[in-house]
N, C-alpha and C positions, 0 to 999 in steps of 0.2 A: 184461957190458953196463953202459954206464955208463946215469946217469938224467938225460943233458944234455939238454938241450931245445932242437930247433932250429926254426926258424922256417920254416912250410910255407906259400907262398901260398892264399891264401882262393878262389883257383878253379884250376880246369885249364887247361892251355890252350887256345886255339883251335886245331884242328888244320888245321882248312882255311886260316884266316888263316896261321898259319905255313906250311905246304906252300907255300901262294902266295908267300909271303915269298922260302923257299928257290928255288924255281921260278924266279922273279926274277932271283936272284942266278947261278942258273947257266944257264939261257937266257933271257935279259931278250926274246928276239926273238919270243919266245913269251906275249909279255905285252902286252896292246893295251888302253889308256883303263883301266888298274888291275886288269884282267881276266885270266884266261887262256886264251887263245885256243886250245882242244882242235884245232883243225885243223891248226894249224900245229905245236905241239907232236908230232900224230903225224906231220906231216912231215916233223919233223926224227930223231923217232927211226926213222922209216922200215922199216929190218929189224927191227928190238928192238920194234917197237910188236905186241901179238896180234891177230891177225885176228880180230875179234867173232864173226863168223858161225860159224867152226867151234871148238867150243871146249869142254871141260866144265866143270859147276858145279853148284852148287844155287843154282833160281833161284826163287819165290813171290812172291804179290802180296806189294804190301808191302815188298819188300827195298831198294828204291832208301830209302823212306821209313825204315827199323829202319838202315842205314849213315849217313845222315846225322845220327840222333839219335845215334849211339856217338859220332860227330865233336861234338856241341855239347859246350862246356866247361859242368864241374858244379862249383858252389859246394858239398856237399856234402862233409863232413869226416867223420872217424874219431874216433870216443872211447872209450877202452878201458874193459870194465865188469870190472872187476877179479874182482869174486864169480862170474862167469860164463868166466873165462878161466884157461886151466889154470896151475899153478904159477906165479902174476904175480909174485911176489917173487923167485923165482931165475931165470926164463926169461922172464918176460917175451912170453909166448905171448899174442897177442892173438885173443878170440872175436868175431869181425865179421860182424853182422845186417844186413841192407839191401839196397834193390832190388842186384837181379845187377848191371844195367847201371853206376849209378852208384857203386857197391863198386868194380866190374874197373876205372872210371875212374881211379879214385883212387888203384889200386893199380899201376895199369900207371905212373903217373908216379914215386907216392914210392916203392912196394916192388921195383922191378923188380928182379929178383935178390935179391930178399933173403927172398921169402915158400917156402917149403919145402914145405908141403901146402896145399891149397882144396881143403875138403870141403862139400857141400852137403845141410844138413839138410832133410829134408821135414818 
């Protein structure tokens, strides 16, 4: 592993903003005054769309609100503490503390495919 350094933007992205973005670009007819208009989107997917009513999942108070926080973009970075992470000089293994949420953010952008194990200390 080399020790090049490259350059990670200072937030995540917006995931809604993007969706929306994408959403756009592939049925614009589904986008009304910058919006997107869920009705019409399901009537365009029509078969493909789930029928809410029957359906399984886990569902509790609170989840609409805990999915829209995973969506907010986090300025939140990573810094490797070297004395706390196993063999840094030949592997380069990094030990990472921090809320779950904003950790799995950070990681789902820059590590994706590239982290091996997530282990969770108590």
């Amino acid at each position: 592993m080399t020790d090049e350094i490259h350059e990670i933007p200072s937030a995540t992205p917006d995931l809604q903003t993007e969706l929306a973005r994408r959403l756009q670009e592939l049925v614009p007819e589904a986008i009304a005054d910058g919006k997107v208009d869920v009705t019409k989107l399901t009537e365009l997917l029509a078969d493909d769309a789930a029928d809410s009513n029957e359906r399984f999942g886990l569902f509790w108070p609170g989840k609409k609100r805990a999915l829209r926080a995973a969506q907010e973009p986090t300025t939140a970075t990573l810094r490797p503490v070297k004395d706390q992470s196993k063999d840094w000089d030949t592997t380069k293994n990094v030990f990472i503390e921090g809320d779950n949420l904003e950790v799995l953010k950070i990681l789902q952008k820059h590590y994706h495919g590239k982290v091996d194990l997530t282990r969770i200390r108590e």
